[in-house]
C-alpha positions in Angstrom: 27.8 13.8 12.1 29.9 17.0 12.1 29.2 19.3 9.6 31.6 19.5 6.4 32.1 22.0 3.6 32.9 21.4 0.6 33.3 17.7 -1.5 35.3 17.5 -4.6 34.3 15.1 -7.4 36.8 14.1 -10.0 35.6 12.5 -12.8 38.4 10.3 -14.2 37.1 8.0 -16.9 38.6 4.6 -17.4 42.0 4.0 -15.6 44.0 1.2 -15.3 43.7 -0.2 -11.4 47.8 0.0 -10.7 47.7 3.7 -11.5 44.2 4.2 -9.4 46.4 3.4 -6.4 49.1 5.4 -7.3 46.7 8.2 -7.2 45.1 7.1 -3.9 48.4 7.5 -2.5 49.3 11.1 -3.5 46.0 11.9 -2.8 46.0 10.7 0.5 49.1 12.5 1.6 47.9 15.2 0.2 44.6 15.2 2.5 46.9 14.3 5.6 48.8 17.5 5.0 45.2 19.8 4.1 46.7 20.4 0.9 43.5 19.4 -0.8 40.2 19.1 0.9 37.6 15.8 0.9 37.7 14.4 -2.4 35.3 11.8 -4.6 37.2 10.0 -7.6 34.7 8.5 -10.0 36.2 6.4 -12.3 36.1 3.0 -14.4 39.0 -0.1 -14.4 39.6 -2.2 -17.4 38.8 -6.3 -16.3 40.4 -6.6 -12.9 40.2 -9.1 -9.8 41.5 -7.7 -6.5 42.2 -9.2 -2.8 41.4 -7.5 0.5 45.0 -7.4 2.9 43.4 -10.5 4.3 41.4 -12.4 1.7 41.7 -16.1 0.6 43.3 -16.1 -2.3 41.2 -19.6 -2.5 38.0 -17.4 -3.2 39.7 -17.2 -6.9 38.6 -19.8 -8.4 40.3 -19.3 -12.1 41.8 -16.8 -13.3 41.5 -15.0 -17.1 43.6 -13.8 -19.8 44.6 -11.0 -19.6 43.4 -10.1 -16.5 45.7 -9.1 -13.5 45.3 -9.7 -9.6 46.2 -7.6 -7.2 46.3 -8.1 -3.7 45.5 -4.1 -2.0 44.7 -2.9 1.7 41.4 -2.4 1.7 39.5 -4.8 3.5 37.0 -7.6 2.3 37.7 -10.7 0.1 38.0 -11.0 -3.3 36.5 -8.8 -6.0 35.8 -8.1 -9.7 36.3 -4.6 -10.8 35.5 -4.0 -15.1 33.9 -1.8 -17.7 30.3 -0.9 -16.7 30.9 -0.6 -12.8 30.7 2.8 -11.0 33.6 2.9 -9.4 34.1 5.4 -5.8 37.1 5.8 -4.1 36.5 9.0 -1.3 39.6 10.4 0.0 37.8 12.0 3.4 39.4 13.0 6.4 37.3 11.5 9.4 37.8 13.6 12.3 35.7 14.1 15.9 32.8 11.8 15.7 33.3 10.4 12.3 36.0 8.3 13.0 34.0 5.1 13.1 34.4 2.7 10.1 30.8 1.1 10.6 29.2 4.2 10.5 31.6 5.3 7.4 30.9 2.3 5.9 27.0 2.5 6.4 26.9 5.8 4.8 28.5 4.6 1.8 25.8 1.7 1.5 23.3 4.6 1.7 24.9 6.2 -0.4 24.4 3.5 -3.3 20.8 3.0 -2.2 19.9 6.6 -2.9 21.6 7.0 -6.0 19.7 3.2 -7.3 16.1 5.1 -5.9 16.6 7.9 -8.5 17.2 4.7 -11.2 14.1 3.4 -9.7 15.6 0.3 -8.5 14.8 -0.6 -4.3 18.3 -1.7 -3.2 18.5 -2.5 0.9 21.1 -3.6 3.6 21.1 -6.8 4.6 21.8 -7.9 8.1 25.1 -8.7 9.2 26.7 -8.3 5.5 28.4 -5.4 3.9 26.9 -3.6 0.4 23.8 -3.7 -1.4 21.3 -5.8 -2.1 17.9 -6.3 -4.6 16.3 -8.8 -2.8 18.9 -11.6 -2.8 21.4 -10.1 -5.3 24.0 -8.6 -4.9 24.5 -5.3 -6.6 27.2 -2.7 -4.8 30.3 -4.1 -2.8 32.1 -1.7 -0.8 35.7 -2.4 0.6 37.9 0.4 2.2 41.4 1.1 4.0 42.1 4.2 6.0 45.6 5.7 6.7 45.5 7.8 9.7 42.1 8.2 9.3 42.4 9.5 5.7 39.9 7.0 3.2 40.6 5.2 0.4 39.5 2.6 -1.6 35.5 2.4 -1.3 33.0 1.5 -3.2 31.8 -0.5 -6.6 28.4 0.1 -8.5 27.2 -2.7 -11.0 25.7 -0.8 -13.6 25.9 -2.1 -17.4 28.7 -5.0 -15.9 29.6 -8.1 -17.6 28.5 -10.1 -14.7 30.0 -13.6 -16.0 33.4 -12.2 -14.6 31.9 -12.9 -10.9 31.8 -16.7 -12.2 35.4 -16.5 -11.3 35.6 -16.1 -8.0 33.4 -16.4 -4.6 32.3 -12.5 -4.5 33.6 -11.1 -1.4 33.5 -14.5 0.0 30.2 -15.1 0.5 29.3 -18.6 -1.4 26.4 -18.8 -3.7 26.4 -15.0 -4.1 24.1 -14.1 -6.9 25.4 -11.0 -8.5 22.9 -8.0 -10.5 23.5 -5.1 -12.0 21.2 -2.1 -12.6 21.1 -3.5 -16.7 19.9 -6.9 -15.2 17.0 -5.1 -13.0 16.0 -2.7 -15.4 15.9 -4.8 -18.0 19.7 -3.5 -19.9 18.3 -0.1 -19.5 21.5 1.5 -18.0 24.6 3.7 -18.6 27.5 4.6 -16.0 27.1 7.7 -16.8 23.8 8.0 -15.7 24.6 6.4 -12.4 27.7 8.7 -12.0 25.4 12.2 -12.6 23.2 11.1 -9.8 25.9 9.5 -6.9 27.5 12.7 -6.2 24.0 14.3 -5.5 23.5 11.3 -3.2 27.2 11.7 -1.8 26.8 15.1 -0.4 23.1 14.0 1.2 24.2 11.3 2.7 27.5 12.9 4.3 25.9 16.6 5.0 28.3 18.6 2.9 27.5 22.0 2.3 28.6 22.4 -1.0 30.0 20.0 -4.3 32.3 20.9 -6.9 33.8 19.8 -9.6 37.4 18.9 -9.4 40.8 20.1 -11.6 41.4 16.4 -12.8 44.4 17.7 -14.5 45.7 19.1 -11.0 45.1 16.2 -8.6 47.4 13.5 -11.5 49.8 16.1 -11.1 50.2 15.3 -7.3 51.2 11.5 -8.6 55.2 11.2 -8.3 55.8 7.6 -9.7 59.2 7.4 -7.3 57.7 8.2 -3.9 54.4 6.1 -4.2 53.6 2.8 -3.4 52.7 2.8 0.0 49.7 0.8 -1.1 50.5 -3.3 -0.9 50.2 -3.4 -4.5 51.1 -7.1 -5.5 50.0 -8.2 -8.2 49.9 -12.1 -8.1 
């Protein structure tokens, strides 16, 4: 792993999914072009389901009111984002030896397993299937797209989540998924905001950065110029 400076974490709040990749975008042309440096958004989304570029749109089995789809290009299947999930999209520029996506995608696994230690929950890999795991369950799904090896997209964290959402769909395709949140394991004993003070810590472990500050939210939704963004396949269906 090379050695890295400085990680940015913007703490966003809740923010509707459409404008999460409208970010992503300006933020990812922004790392292309070293005007900002390696960046962690941490954020929630009001009730959404999205696709992977290649998913079965079958692995939807109903949809709900009020509740949009989008179809992104990350990879992966289907997915529920909602209120209660730690959400993680890095915006990293791999260079030199990190450009390998199953070593980027490891590290972000670890990364959820570290942070679910200090909650005093043993989460684990489990062989030949991406995310995190207690036991059987399924509690952190990762699914990311990279753009000239810039990152986006990333990660999800089941914390306080209203797991009956996962009842409509096949969770990243994988039948008879069970899905858990750190709530459900620690008997409802959980706030995002516990999870999101700790991740960041487990962030800068994990990927060896020297140093993590807090970013100017306010700066990086300036970079967002609704007329030039897009570049994302954001369809929502």
């Amino acid at each position: 792993m090379n050695a890295r400076g400085t990680l940015e974490v913007a703490r966003l709040g809740t923010v509707e999914y459409a404008r999460a990749l409208e970010l992503q975008d300006a933020l990812v042309a922004a790392r292309r072009d070293d005007l900002i440096g390696d960046t962690l958004l941490l954020l929630e989304h009001p009730h959404v389901f999205t696709l992977g570029r290649g998913a079965d749109e079958r692995y939807l089995l109903e949809t709900r009111p009020g509740v949009p789809v989008f179809r992104v290009s990350r990879g992966g299947e289907v997915t529920y984002h909602g209120p209660g999930q730690l959400i993680g999209y890095p915006i990293l520029k791999l260079e030199g030896r990190d450009r390998d996506v199953h070593v980027y995608l490891r590290r972000l696994e670890r990364v959820m397993i570290e942070t679910l230690a200090q909650m005093g929950i043993d989460a684990r890999r489990r062989e030949g299937l991406t995310g995190v795991w207690v036991g059987e369950r399924k509690i952190g799904s990762i699914g990311v797209g990279l753009r000239r090896w810039i990152t986006l997209h990333g990660f999800a964290l089941n914390v306080s989540t209203d797991l009956s959402y996962f009842g409509a769909m096949v969770p990243c395709g994988i039948a008879g998924v069970d899905m858990t949140s750190v709530a459900r394991e620690t008997d409802g004993r959980a706030r995002v905001e516990v999870a999101d003070s700790k991740i960041d810590r487990a962030f800068v472990s994990v990927f060896g950065y020297a140093r993590c500050l807090e970013a100017d939210a306010a700066a990086l939704w300036r970079r967002v110029d609704r007329a030039s963004t897009g570049c994302d396949a954001q369809i929502r269906i």
